[in-house]
GULO-916370 format. One record per residue: residue number from 0; x, y, z of N, C-alpha, C in turn. Coordinates in steps of 0.1 Angstrom, whole numbers. Each point is the difference from the previous one (the first is absolute). Layout:
<pts>
lumvo NUM | n_X X | n_Y Y | n_Z Z | ca_X X | ca_Y Y | ca_Z Z | c_X X | c_Y Y | c_Z Z
...
</pts>
This chain:
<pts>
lumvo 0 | n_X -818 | n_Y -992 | n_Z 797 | ca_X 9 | ca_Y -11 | ca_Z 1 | c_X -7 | c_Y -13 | c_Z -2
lumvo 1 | n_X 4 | n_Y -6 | n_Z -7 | ca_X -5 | ca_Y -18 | ca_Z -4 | c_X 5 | c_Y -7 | c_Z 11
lumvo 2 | n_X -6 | n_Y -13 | n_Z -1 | ca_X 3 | ca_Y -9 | ca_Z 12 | c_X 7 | c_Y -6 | c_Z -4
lumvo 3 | n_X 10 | n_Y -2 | n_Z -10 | ca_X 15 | ca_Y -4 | ca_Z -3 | c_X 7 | c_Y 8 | c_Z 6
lumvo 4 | n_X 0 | n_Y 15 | n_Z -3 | ca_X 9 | ca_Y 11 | ca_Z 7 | c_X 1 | c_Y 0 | c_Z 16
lumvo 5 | n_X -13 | n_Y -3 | n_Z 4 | ca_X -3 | ca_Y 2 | ca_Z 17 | c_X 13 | c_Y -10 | c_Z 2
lumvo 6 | n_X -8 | n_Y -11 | n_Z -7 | ca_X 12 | ca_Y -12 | ca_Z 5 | c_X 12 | c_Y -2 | c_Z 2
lumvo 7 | n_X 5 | n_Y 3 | n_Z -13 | ca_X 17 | ca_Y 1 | ca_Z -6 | c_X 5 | c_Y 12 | c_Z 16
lumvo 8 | n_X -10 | n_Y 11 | n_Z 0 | ca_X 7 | ca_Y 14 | ca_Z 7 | c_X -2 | c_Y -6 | c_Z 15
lumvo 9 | n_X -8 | n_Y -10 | n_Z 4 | ca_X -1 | ca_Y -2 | ca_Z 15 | c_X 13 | c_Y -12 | c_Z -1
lumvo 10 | n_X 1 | n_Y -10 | n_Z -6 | ca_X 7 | ca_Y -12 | ca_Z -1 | c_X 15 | c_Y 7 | c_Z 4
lumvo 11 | n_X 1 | n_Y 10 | n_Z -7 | ca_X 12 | ca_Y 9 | ca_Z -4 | c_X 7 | c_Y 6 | c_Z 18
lumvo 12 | n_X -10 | n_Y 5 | n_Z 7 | ca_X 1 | ca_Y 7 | ca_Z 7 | c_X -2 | c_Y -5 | c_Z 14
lumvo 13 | n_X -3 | n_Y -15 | n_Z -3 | ca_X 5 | ca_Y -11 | ca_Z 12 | c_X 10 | c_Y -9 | c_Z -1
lumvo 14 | n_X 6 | n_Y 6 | n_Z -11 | ca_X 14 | ca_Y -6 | ca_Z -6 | c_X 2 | c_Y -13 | c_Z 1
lumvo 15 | n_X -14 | n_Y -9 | n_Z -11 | ca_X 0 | ca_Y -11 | ca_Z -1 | c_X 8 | c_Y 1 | c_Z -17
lumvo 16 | n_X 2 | n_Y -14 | n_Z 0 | ca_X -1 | ca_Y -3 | ca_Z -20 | c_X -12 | c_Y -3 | c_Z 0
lumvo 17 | n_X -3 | n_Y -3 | n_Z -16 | ca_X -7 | ca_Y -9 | ca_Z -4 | c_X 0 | c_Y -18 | c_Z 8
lumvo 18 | n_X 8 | n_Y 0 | n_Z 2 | ca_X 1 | ca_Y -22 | ca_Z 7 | c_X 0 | c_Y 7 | c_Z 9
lumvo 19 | n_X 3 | n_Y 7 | n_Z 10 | ca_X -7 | ca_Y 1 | ca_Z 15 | c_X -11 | c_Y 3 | c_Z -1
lumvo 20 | n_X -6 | n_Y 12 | n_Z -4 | ca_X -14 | ca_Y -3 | ca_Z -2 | c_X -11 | c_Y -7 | c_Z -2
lumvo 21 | n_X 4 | n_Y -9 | n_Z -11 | ca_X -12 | ca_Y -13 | ca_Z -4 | c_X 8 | c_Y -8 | c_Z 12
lumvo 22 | n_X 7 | n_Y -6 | n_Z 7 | ca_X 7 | ca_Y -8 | ca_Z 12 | c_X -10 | c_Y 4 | c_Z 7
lumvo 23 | n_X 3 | n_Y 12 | n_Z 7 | ca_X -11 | ca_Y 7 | ca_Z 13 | c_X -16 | c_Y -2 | c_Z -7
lumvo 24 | n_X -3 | n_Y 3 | n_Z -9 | ca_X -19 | ca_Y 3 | ca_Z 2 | c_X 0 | c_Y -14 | c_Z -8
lumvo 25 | n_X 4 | n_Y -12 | n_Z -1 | ca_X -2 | ca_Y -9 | ca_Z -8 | c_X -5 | c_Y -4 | c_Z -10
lumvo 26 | n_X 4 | n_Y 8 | n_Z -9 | ca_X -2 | ca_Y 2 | ca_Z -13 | c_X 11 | c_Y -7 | c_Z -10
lumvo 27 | n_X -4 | n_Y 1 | n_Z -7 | ca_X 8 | ca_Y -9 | ca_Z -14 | c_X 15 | c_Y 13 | c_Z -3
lumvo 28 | n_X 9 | n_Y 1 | n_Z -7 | ca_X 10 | ca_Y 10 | ca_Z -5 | c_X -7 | c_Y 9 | c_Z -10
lumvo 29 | n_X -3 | n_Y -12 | n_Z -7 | ca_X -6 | ca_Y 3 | ca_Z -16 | c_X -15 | c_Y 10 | c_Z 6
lumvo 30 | n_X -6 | n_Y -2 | n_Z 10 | ca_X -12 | ca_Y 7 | ca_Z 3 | c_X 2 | c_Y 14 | c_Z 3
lumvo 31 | n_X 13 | n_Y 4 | n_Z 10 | ca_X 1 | ca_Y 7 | ca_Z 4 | c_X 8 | c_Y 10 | c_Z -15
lumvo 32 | n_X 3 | n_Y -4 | n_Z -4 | ca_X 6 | ca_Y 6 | ca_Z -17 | c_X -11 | c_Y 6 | c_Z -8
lumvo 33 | n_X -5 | n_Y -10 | n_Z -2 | ca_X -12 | ca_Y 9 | ca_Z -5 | c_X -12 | c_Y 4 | c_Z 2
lumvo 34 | n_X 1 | n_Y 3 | n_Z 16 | ca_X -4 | ca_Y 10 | ca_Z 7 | c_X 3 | c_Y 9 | c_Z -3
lumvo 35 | n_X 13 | n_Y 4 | n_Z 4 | ca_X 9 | ca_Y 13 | ca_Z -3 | c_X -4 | c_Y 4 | c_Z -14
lumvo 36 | n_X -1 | n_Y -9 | n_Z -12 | ca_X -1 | ca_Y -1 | ca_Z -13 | c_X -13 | c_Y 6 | c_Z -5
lumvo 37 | n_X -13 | n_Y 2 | n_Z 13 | ca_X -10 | ca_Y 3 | ca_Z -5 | c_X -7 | c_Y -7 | c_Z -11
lumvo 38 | n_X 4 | n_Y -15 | n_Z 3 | ca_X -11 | ca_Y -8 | ca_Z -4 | c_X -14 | c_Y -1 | c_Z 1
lumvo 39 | n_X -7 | n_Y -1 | n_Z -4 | ca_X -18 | ca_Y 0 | ca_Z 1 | c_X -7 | c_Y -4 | c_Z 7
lumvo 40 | n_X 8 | n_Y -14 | n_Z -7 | ca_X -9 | ca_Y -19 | ca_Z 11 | c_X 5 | c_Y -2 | c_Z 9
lumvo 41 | n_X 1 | n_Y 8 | n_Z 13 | ca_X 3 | ca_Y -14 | ca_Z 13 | c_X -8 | c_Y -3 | c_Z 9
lumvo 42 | n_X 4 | n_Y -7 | n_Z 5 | ca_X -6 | ca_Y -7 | ca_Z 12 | c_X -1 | c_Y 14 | c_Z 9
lumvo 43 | n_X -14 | n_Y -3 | n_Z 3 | ca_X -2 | ca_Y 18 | ca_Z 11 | c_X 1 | c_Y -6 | c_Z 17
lumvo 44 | n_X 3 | n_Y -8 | n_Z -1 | ca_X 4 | ca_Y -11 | ca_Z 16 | c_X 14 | c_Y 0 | c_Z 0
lumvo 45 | n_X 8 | n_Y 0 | n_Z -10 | ca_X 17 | ca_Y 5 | ca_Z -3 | c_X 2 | c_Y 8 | c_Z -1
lumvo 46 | n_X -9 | n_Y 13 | n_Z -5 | ca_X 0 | ca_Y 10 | ca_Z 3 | c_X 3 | c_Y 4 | c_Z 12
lumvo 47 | n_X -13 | n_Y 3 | n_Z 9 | ca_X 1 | ca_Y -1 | ca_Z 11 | c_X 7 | c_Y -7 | c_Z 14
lumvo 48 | n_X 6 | n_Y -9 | n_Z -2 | ca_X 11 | ca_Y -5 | ca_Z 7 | c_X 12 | c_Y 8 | c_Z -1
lumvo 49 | n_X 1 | n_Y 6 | n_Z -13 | ca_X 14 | ca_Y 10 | ca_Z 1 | c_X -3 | c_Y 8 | c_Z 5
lumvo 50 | n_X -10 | n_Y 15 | n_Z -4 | ca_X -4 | ca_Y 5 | ca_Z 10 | c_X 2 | c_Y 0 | c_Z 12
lumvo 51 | n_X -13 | n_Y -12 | n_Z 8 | ca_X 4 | ca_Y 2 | ca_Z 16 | c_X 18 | c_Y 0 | c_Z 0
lumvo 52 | n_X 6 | n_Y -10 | n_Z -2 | ca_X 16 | ca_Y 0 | ca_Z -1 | c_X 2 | c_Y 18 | c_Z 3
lumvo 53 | n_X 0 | n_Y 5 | n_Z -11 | ca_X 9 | ca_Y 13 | ca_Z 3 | c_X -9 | c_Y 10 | c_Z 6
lumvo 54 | n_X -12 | n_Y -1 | n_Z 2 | ca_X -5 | ca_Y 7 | ca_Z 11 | c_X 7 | c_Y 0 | c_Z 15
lumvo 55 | n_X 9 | n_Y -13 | n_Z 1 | ca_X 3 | ca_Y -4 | ca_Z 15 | c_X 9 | c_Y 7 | c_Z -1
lumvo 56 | n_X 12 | n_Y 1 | n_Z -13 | ca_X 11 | ca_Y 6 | ca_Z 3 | c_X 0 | c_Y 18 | c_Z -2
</pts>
């Protein structure tokens, strides 16, 4: 599993959207997008902020 899929499948199953998500771990929309998107380049501190996020839930 890729760490877009972890994401999309944990985001999914705390029954956030996408704009609750980047709202809660304070992140950008557009970041949390292509996250899910399995983008290359991000911020591994934005990363991580979402993370802890759905680890709580």
């Amino acid at each position: 599993m890729t760490l877009s899929e972890f994401v999309k499948e944990k985001r999914r199953l705390a029954n956030l959207t996408q704009p609750e998500l980047s709202e809660k771990a304070g992140v950008g929309l557009r970041f949390v997008r292509e996250l899910e998107q399995g983008k290359e380049t991000l911020r591994l501190d934005k990363v991580n902020q979402v993370l802890q996020l759905l680890a709580m839930k």
